[in-house]
Structure formats: structure tokens, C-alpha cells
C-alpha positions as CSV (number, residue, x, y, z in Angstrom):
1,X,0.0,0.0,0.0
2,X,1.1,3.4,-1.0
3,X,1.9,6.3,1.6
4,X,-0.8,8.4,0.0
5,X,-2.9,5.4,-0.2
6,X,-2.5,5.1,3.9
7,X,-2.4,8.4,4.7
8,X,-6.2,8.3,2.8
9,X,-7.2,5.3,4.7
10,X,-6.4,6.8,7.8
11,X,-8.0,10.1,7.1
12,X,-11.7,8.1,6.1
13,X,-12.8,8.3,9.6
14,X,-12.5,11.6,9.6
15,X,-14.0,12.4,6.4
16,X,-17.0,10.4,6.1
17,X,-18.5,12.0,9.4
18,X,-18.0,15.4,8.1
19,X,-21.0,17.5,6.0
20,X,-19.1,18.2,2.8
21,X,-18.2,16.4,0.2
22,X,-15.0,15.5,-0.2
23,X,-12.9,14.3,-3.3
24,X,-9.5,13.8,-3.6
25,X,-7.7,13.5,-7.3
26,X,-4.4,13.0,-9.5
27,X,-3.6,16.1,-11.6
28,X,-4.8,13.8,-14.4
29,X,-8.1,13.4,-13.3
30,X,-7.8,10.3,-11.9
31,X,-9.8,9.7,-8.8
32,X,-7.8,8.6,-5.8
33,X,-11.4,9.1,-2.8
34,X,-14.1,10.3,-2.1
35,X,-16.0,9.9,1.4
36,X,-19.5,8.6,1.5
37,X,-21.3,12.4,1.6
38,X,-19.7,12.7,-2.2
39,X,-21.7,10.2,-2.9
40,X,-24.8,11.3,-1.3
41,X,-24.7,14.6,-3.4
42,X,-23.3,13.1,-6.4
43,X,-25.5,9.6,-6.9
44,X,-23.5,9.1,-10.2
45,X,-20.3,8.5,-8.7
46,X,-22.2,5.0,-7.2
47,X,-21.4,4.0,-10.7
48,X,-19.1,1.4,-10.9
49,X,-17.3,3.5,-14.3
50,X,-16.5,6.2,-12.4
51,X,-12.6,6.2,-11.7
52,X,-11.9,10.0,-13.1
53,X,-13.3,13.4,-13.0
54,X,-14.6,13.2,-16.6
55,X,-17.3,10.0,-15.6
56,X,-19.4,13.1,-14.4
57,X,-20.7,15.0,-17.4
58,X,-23.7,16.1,-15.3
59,X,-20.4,18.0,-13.2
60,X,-17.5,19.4,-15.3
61,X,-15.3,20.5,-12.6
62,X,-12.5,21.6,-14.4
63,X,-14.6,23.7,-16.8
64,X,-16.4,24.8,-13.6
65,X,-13.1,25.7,-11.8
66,X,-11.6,27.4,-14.9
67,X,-14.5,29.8,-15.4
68,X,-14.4,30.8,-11.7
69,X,-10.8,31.4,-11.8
70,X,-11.4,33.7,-14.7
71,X,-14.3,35.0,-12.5
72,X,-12.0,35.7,-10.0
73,X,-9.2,37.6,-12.1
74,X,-7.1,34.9,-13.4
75,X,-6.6,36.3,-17.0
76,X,-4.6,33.2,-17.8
77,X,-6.0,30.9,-16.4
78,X,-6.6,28.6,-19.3
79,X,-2.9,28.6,-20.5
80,X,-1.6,28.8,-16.9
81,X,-3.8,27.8,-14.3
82,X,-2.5,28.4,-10.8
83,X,-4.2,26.0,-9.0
84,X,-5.7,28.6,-6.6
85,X,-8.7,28.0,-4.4
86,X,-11.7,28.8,-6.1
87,X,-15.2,28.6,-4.8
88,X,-18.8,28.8,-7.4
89,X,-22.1,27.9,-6.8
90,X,-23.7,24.9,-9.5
91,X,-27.3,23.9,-10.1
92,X,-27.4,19.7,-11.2
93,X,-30.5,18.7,-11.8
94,X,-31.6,15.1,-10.0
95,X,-34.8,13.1,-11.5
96,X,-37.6,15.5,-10.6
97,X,-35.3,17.8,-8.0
98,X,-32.7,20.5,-8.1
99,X,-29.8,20.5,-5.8
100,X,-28.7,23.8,-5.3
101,X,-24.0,23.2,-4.5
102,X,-21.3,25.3,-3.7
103,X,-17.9,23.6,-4.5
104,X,-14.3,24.5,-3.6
105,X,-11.9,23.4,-5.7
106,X,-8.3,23.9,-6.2
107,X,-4.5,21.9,-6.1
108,X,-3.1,20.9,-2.4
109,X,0.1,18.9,-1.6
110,X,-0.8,16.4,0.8
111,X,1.9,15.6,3.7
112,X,2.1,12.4,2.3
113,X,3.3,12.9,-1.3
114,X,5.3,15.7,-3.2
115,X,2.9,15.9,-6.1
116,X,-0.1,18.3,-6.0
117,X,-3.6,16.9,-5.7
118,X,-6.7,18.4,-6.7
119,X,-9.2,18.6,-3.8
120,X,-12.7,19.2,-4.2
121,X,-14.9,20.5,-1.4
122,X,-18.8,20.3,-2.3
123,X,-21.6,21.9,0.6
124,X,-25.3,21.3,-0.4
125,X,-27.0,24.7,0.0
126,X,-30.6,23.4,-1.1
127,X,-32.6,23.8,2.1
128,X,-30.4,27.4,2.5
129,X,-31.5,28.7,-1.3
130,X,-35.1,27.2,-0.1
131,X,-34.9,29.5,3.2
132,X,-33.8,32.8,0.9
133,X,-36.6,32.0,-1.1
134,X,-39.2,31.9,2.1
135,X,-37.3,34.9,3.0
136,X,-38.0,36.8,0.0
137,X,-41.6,36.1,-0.2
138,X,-41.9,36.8,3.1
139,X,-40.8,40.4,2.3
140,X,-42.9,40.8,-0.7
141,X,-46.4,39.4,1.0
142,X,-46.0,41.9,3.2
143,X,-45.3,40.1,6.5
144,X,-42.0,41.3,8.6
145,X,-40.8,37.6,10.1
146,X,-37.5,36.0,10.8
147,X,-39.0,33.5,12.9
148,X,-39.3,29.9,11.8
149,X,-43.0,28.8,13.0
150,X,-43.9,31.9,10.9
151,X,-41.4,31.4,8.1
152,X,-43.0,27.8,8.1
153,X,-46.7,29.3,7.5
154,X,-45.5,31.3,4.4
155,X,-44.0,28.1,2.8
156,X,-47.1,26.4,2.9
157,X,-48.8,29.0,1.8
158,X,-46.7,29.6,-1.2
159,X,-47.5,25.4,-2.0
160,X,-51.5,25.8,-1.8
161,X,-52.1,28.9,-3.4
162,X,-51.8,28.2,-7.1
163,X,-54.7,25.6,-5.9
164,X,-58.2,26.1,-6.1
165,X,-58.4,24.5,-2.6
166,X,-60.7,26.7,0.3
167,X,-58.4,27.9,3.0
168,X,-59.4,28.7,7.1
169,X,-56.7,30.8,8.5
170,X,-56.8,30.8,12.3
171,X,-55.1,33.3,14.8
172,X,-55.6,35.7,17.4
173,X,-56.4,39.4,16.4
174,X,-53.7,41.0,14.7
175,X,-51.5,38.4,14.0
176,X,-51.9,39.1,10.8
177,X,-54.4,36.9,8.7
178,X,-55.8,39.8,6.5
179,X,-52.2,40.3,4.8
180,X,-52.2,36.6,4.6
181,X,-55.0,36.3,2.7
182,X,-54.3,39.3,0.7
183,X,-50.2,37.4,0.1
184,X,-52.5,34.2,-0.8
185,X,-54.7,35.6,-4.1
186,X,-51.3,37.5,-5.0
187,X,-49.6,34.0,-5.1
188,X,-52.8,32.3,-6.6
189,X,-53.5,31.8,-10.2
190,X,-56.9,34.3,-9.5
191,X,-54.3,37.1,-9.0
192,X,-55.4,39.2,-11.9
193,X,-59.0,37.8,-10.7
194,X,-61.0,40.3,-8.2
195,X,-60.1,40.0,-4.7
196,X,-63.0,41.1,-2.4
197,X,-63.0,41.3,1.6
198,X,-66.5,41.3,3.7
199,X,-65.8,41.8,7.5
200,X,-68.3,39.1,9.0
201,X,-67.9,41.3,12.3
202,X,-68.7,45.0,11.2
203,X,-72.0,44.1,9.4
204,X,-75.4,44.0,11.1
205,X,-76.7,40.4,11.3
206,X,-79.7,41.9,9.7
207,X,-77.4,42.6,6.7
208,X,-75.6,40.0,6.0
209,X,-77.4,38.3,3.8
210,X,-77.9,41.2,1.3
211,X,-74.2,41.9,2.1
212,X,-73.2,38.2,0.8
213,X,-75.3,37.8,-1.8
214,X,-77.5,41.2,-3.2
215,X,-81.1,42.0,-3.5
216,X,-83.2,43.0,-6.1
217,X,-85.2,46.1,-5.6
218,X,-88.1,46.6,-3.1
219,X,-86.5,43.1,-1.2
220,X,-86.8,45.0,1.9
221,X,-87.7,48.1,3.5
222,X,-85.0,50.2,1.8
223,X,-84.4,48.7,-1.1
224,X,-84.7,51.5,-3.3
225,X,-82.2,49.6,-6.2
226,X,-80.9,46.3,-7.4
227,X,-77.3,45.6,-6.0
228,X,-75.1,42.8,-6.5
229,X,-73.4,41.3,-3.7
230,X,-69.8,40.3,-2.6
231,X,-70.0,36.4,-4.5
232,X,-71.0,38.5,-7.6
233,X,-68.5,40.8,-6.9
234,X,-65.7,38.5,-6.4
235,X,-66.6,36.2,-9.4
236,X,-63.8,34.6,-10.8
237,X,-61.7,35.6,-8.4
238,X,-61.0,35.4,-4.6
239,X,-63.5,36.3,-1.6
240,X,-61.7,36.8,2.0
241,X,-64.8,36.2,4.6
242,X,-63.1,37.9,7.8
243,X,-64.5,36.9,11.4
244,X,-66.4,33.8,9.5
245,X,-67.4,32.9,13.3
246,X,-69.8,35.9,13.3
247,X,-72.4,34.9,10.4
248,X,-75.4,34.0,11.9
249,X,-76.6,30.4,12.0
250,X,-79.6,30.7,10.4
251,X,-77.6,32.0,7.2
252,X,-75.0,29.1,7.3
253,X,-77.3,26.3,5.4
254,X,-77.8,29.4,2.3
255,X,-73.6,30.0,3.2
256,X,-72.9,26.3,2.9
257,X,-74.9,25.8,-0.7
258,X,-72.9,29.1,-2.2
259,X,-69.7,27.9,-0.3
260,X,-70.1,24.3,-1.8
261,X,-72.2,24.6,-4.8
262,X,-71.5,27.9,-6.0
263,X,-74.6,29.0,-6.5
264,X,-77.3,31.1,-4.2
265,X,-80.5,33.4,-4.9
266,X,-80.1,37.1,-4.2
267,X,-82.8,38.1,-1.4
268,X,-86.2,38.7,-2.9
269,X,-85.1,36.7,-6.1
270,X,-86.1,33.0,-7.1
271,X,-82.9,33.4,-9.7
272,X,-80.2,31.3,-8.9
273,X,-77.0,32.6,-9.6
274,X,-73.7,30.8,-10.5
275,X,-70.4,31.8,-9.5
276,X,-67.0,31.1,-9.8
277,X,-65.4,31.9,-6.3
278,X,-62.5,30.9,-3.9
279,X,-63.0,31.0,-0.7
280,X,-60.6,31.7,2.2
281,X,-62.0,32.5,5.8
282,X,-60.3,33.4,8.9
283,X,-61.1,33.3,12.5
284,X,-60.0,34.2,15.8
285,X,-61.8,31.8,17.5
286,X,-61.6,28.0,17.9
287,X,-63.7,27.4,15.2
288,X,-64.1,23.6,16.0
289,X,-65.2,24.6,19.7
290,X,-67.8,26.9,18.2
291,X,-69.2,24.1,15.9
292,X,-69.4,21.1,19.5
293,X,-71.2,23.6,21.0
294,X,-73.7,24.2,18.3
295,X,-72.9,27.8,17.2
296,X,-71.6,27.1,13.9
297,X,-72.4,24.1,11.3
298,X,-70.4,20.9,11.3
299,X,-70.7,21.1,7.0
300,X,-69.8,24.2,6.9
301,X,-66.7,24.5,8.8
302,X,-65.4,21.3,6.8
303,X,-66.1,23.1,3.5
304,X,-64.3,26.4,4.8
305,X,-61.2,24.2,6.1
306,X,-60.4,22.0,3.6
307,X,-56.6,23.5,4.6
308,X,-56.5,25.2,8.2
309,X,-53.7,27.1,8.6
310,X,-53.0,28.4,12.4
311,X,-50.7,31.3,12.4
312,X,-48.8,32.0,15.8
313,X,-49.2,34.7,18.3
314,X,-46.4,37.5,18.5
315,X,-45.9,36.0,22.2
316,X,-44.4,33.0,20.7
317,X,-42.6,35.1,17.7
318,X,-40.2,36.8,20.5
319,X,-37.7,37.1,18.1
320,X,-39.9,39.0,15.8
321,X,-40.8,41.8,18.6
322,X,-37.1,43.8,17.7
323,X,-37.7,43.5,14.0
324,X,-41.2,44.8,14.1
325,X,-40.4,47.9,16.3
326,X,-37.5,48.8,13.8
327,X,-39.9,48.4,11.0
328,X,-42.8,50.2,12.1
329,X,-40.0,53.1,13.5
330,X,-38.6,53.4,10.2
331,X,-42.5,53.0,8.6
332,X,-43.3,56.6,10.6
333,X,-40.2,58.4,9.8
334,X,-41.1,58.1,6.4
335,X,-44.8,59.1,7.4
336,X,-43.3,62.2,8.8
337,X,-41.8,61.3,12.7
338,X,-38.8,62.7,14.1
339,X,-36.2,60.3,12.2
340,X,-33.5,60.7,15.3
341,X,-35.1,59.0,17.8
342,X,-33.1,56.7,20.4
343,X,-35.1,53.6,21.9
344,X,-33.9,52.9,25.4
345,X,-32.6,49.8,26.7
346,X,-34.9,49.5,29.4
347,X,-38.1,50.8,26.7
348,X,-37.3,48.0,24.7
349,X,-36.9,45.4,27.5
350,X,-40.1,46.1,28.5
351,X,-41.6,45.7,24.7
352,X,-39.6,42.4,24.6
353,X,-41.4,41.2,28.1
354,X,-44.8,42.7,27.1
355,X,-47.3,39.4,26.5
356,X,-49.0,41.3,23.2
357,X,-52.4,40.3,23.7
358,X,-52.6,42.5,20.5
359,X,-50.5,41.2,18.9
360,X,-48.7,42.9,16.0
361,X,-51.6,45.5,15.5
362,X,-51.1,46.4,19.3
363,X,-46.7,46.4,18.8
364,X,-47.4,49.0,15.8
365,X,-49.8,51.1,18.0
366,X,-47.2,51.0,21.0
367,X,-44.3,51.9,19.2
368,X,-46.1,55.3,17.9
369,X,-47.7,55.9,21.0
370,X,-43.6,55.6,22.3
371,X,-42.4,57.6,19.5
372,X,-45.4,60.4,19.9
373,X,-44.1,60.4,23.9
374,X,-40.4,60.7,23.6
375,X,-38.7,62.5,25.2
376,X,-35.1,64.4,24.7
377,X,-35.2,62.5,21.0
378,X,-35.3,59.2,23.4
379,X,-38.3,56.8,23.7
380,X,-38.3,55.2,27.2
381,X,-40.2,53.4,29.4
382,X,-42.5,56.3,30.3
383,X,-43.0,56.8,26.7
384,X,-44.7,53.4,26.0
385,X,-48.5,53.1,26.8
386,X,-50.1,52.2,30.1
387,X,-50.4,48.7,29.7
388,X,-47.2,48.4,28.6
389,X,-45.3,50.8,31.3
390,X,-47.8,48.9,34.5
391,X,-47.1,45.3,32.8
392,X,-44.7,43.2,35.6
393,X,-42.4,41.0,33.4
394,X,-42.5,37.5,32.2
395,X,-42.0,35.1,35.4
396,X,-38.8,33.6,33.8
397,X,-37.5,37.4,33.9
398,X,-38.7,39.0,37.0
399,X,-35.1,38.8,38.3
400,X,-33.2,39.5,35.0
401,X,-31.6,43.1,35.5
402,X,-31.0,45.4,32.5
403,X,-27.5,46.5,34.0
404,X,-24.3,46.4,32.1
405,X,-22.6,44.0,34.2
406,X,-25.9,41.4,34.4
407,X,-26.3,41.5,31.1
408,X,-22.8,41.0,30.5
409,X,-22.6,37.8,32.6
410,X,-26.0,37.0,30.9
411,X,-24.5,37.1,27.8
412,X,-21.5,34.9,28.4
413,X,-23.7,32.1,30.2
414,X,-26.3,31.9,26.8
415,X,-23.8,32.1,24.5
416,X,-21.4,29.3,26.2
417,X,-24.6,27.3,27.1
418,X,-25.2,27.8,22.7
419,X,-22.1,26.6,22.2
420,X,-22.3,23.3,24.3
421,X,-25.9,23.2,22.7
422,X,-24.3,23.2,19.1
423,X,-26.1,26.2,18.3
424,X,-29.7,24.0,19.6
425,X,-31.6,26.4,21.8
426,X,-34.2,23.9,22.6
427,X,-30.9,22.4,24.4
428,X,-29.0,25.6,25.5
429,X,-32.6,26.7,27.2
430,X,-32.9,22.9,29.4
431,X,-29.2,24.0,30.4
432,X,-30.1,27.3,31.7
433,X,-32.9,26.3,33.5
434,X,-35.2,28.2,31.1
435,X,-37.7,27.9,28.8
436,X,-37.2,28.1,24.7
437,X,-39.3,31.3,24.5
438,X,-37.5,33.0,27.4
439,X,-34.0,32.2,25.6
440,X,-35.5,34.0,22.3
441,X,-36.5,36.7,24.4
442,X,-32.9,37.2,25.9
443,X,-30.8,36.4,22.7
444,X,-33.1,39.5,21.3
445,X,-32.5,41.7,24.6
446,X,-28.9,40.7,24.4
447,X,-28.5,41.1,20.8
448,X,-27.1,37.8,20.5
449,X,-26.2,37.2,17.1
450,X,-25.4,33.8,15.4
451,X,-22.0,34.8,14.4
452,X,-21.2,35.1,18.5
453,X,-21.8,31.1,19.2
């Protein structure tokens, strides 16, 4: 056995429990390894042909290589390549899946032979490029989120929309189900459709129906004119029933048959219309509770959730509070607010604390009401509203002081406990005694960053 050939079989170990792929080859092309992820990310090199780099048409490294080095400034590359580290990103195409890689590649001497080897290094950034993607439709549908129970909700939602499927989005009041629904017909294949909105809650029960579904003229005391109603207006397109809950029982059966059958009689009219309409609904109320207890159909509610979708309280999106009260600060500057403001530490420990029964509709109102109050160009605690200033903090934190020197210590202990974790904060928070949303909470307070772990 050769030295390079031990020095390989002694380094395997190593390699094969390691998340790159790694390849190791002759200046001639001739492979000399490659450890078991290689051939996780590369299924062709399972083929028993494969014995140099050209066996892989589907990955032409040293065409790959040689464009990035030219990338990179090596204007002779081609005659005289210098064997420099060079790093590019390559799409390969698998069956029915793309896998998104980024490959290092370049000539090494190995301590074990006086020839140079070419190494190639290959990291699979799929479920990364997949996460920029959420990212970047989060942005765009409107929704300011870096957390990943919320980042999880807008990647299904980007998978059923270009269905026709009926959608039940339930959440507590301003968490932000309107926008959703709004992000949903913009992503749907209706999106040059209609979109129409009917607030279930601010209509008189009296109303409704006509609301829903028109009248003719003289259908009732005050019907002075025919009008159409929301199903007609939203034909073809999408119709957002807000606070389903609040339609009145004795209108779910006629609800049901327009839901279901797309087709319904405007009040005082035997003339059945027929629409084409996708319904999504949204609650803030257990829906399911509402129907074993009798207030709202059975048939109905299945219709309306053929795909429930809950979305999660800012109280569990604690890393979400700082990003939202930089966004809706910068939101009124450009609306006209002083734009040299200065929140305090202690202002925004207590917004961090703060339960949000509100949710994000009461985090927007707070932060005006705290940039209205400032004082000296500096928003503190006296600034925020009454709730907030009178709230006592979250058990876990009624003895966490806002000091330098606390937070200092407090610092060290979460990041060190990260570190042990491996980055998991499920783990890191069991260490500290603490629960997960606690340790969001102080990694935000404490500006914890992932580049400090």
C-alpha cells in the first residue's frame, strides 16, 4: 500500500463523518477518494465507471473551476492555471429535484506525497437557497418575520395557493391573517381575478345576507335599487370572509350551498345565480369549539377548512418583537416622525417582556404611541402606553436586570450554554434552567447574534 494510499485510509474516519463532500484526485483526473457524503450529493459516482473526474458530465469541474478562476481575475487561467482555491455555486438537476451546490476546488500537496492533488470540497445549500426563497416572499407578501413557525406558514402557503383549494386561517387578532389572505390571491393563479373582503364582524346580522349575496329592488324596506353582492363581486376571483365565526346560524345552510355549490338566490329573487369563487375565511376563535357547542355548522366548517392554517401569536414570535419595532420606526419616519429617535434599553426590554395580547396590530400602535411620547429624541419606558409601562415582566424574567454587568454575565452564560448546545436552543434553554421562548426573548434583549456562538 502506497503512503498516500495510507495516509487516505487513515484520514476516512474523519471524512466520512464530516458535512461536505470531499474528493481527492491526480492532476490527471484520476480519482484517488471520495467519502460517503460525495456520494450522497453526487449519486453518479455510485457508478461502478467512475474512476476519473470526466465519468461526471452532469459536473464538469475543471470547466467549472476554470470559469471561476477567470471570475476571479485569473486572466490566464486557461494557459496557466494556478491552482488557486476557487469557490462557485452549481445547479445539477436530479430526476424531478434540483440540488442547489457550492464547491471549492483547487490543487493541495498532501503531507504524504510531493505531487499536488486536486481537492474538491462540495456543501449542499438546497434547504439554504429554499430558506432565501421563504425569506424573500416573506418580504414581498408583506409580513416582517424572521422566525421559523412563521417562516414555516408562508411556505405552505406559497405550496397551496396556485390551488383552487378553500383555506381557514386561524389566529388571534392581529396576527396578521388579512395580509395573509391578501399574500395568498397575489400568489394564486386568481391574482389578476377580483379580490374582495367582507368583514363578517362589522355588518349587522340583519345585513348580511344582502351583504353576501344582493337583492333586487323593493327586497326589503329600503331597497330602493338592485345591487349585487360580494359572491357576484368576487366572481372569478377570490373572496376573504373575515370573522367567519360571526355569520349568523340561520344563514350558514344558504352560506354552505354558495360555499359548496357555487350557487345562491339574491334576497327577494327566485334566480339562482352561479359563481366562480375561492373562498378563504379566517377566524380568531376556535372554530371547531364553536361548531361542538352548536354555534356554527359541522358542514360548513369542513367546507371552509379543507386546509386550516394556524398562524402563531407574536408572544411565541419573541424574536420578531425587535424586527417589528425597527420596521414600524422606520415605517413613521417616512410618514413624517422625528427620524433621530433613540429607543432605550430598558423601553425596549419592557416591549420584549410585554405578553401582546394585541399582537402585532397592538406592537405597531405601542411603538407610535412611544415615538409620539419621547422625550429628549429618546423613547423610554415612560414613553410606552399604560399597559405596557404597569405590565410586571414574564415570570422567567422577574429577576433579569438590564444592568451592564448582568447583562454582561448574561451574555456569556447563553452564549457558552449555545455553544455546548451546538447552536440548539431547545438544548441551550434545558441547560439554563429556562424555557425556549424565554431564551429568544434574551438572545433578542442581548443582541445575541449567530456569528457570536
Amino acid at each position: 500500500m502506497s503512503k498516500i494510499e495510507q495516509f487516505l485510509e487513515a484520514l476516512e474516519p474523519i471524512l466520512n463523518h464530516v458535512d461536505d463532500g470531499v474528493l481527492i484526485a491526480e492532476q490527471n483526473d484520476d480519482v484517488l477518494y471520495y467519502n460517503s457524503r460525495f456520494k450522497e450529493l453526487i449519486p453518479l459516482v455510485q457508478s461502478t465507471s467512475f474512476r476519473t473526474l470526466h465519468d461526471l458530465p452532469s459536473l464538469n469541474l475543471k470547466k467549472l473551476s476554470l470559469r471561476a478562476a477567470l471570475d476571479a481575475g485569473e486572466e490566464d487561467a486557461a494557459s496557466r492555471p494556478s491552482g488557486s482555491f476557487v469557490e462557485f455555486d452549481h445547479t445539477m438537476d436530479l430526476n424531478d429535484s434540483t440540488r442547489h451546490l457550492h464547491i471549492r476546488s483547487g490543487l493541495m500537496q498532501l503531507p504524504c506525497s510531493n505531487d499536488l492533488m486536486r481537492v474538491v470540497m462540495i456543501r449542499d445549500r438546497t434547504e439554504h437557497k429554499k430558506l432565501e426563497a421563504v425569506l424573500a416572499h416573506a418580504e414581498t407578501s408583506g409580513l416582517i418575520t424572521n422566525d421559523s413557525h412563521m417562516l414555516e406558514v408562508i411556505a405552505k402557503l406559497e405550496q397551496i395557493a396556485p390551488s383552487q383549494a378553500f383555506i381557514l386561517l386561524q389566529g388571534e387578532s392581529g396576527t396578521g391573517k388579512t395580509q395573509l389572505a391578501r399574500y395568498l390571491h397575489q400568489q394564486s393563479t386568481r391574482a389578476n381575478k377580483p379580490y374582495v373582503e367582507v368583514n363578517c364582524a362589522a355588518i349587522p346580522h340583519s345585513l348580511i345576507e344582502s351583504e353576501l349575496f344582493g337583492h333586487v329592488k323593493g327586497a326589503f324596506t329600503g331597497a330602493h335599487k338592485h345591487r349585487e353582492g360580494r359572491f357576484q363581486s368576487a366572481n372569478g376571483g377570490t373572496l376573504f370572509l373575515d370573522e367567519i365565526s360571526e355569520v349568523p346560524l340561520e344563514l350558514q345552510a344558504k352560506l354552505l350551498r354558495a360555499v359548496q355549490d357555487q350557487k345562491f338566490e339574491m334576497v327577494g329573487s327566485d334566480e339562482t345565480i352561479k359563481v366562480d369563487v375561492r373562498i378563504i375565511s379566517a377566524t380568531n376563535r376556535n372554530l371547531r369549539k364553536e361548531v361542538d357547542e352548536g354555534g356554527f355548522r359541522a358542514d360548513l366548517f369542513y367546507r371552509l377548512a379543507v386546509i386550516p392554517v394556524h398562524i402563531p401569536p407574536l408572544r411565541e414570535r419573541p424574536g420578531d418583537i425587535s424586527l417589528l419595532i425597527k420596521h414600524f420606526n422606520d415605517q413613521l419616519v417616512q410618514r413624517g416622525y422625528a427620524d433621530n429617535l433613540v429607543w432605550h434599553n430598558e423601553a425596549l426590554g419592557k416591549m420584549l417582556d410585554y405578553e401582546w395580547p394585541g399582537n402585532v396590530r397592538e406592537l405597531r400602535n405601542a411603538v407610535e404611541h412611544g415615538m409620539i411620547c419621547a422625550k429628549k429624541n429618546t423613547v423610554t419606558v415612560a414613553s410606552l402606553p399604560q399597559d405596557i409601562n404597569n405590565s410586571t415582566q414574564h415570570p422567567s424574567l422577574m429577576n433579569t436586570s438590564y444592568s451592564i454587568a448582568d447583562n454582561t454575565e448574561q451574555r456569556e452564560k447563553i452564549i457558552n450554554a449555545l455553544r455546548e448546545a451546538k447552536g440548539n436552543k431547545a438544548d441551550a434553554a434545558e441547560h439554563l434552567g429556562i424555557n425556549r421562548t424565554t431564551l429568544w426573548r434574551r438572545i433578542q434583549r442581548l443582541g445575541i447574534a449567530e456569528k457570536d456562538v
